[in-house]
NUDO-806200 format. One line per field, with one value per residue (C-alpha): residue number from 0; residue in three letters; x, y, z. Coordinates in pm, 1 decimal. Layout:
N
k: NUM | ...
r: Ala | ...
x: X | ...
y: Y | ...
z: Z | ...
This chain:
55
k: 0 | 1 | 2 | 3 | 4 | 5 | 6 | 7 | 8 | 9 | 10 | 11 | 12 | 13 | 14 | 15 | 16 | 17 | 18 | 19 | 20 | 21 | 22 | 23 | 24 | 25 | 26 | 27 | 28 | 29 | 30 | 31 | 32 | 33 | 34 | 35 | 36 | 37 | 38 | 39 | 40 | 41 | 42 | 43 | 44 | 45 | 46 | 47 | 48 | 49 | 50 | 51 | 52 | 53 | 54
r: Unk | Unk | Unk | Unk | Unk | Unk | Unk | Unk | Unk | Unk | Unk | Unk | Unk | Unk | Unk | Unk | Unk | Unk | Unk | Unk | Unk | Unk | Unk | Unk | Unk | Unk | Unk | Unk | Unk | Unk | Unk | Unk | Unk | Unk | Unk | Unk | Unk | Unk | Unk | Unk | Unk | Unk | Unk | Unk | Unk | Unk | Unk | Unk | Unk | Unk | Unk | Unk | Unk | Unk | Unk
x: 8720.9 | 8363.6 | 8087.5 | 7994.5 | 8322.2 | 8281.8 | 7945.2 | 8034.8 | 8344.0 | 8103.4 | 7837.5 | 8179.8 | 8260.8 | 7889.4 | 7848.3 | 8205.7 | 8134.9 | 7776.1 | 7911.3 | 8187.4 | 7948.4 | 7716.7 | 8089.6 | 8208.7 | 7836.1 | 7866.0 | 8195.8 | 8446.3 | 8805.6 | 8781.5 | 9168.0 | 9188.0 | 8785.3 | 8925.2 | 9208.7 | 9026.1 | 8770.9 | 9118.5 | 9226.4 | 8877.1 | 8894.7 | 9240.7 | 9135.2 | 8807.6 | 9068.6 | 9358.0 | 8985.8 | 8894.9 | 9260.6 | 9280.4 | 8907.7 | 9025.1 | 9393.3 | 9209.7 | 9049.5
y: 970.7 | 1010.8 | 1072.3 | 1416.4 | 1550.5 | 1362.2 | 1620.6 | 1939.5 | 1893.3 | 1801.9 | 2132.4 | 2330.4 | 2242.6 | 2327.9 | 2659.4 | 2755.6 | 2692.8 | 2840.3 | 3175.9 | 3142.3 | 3180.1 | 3426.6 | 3623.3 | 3586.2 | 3639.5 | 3952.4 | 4063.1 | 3996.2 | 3868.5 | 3478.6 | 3402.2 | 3434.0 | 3261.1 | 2966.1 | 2901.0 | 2903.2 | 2631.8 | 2436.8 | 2432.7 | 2323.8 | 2058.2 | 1958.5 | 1971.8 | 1756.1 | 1528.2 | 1469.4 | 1413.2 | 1132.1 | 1013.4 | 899.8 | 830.7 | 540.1 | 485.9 | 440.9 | 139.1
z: 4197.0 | 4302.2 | 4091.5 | 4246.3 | 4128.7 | 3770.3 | 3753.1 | 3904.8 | 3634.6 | 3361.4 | 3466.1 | 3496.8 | 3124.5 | 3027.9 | 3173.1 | 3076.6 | 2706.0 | 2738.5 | 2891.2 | 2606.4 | 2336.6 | 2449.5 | 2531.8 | 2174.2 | 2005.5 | 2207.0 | 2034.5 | 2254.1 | 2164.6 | 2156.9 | 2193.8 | 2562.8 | 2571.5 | 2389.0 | 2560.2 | 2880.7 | 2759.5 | 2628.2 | 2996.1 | 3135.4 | 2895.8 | 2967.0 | 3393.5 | 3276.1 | 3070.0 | 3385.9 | 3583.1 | 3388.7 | 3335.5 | 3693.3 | 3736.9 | 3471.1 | 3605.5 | 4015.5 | 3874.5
């Protein structure tokens, strides 16, 4: 894996969880928010997985 996609995945993960926050300090119902920032982390987690297993 190149490092290019290693930090578009980590600023993916950032915004995702910044626009999360301001969603649920807004109000908004934070089951379906959470459970998209669980599969972001789970992409960001197979990423690294094979980043480690390429070696």
């Amino acid at each position: 894996m190149k490092p290019t996609i290693a930090l578009v995945a980590c600023t993916a993960i950032i915004c995702v969880t910044l626009l999360e926050l301001y969603a649920l300090s807004l109000g908004h119902d934070g089951a379906l928010l959470l459970s998209s920032v669980g599969a972001i982390f789970a992409f960001a987690g197979a990423a690294i997985g094979f980043k480690i297993a390429g070696r």
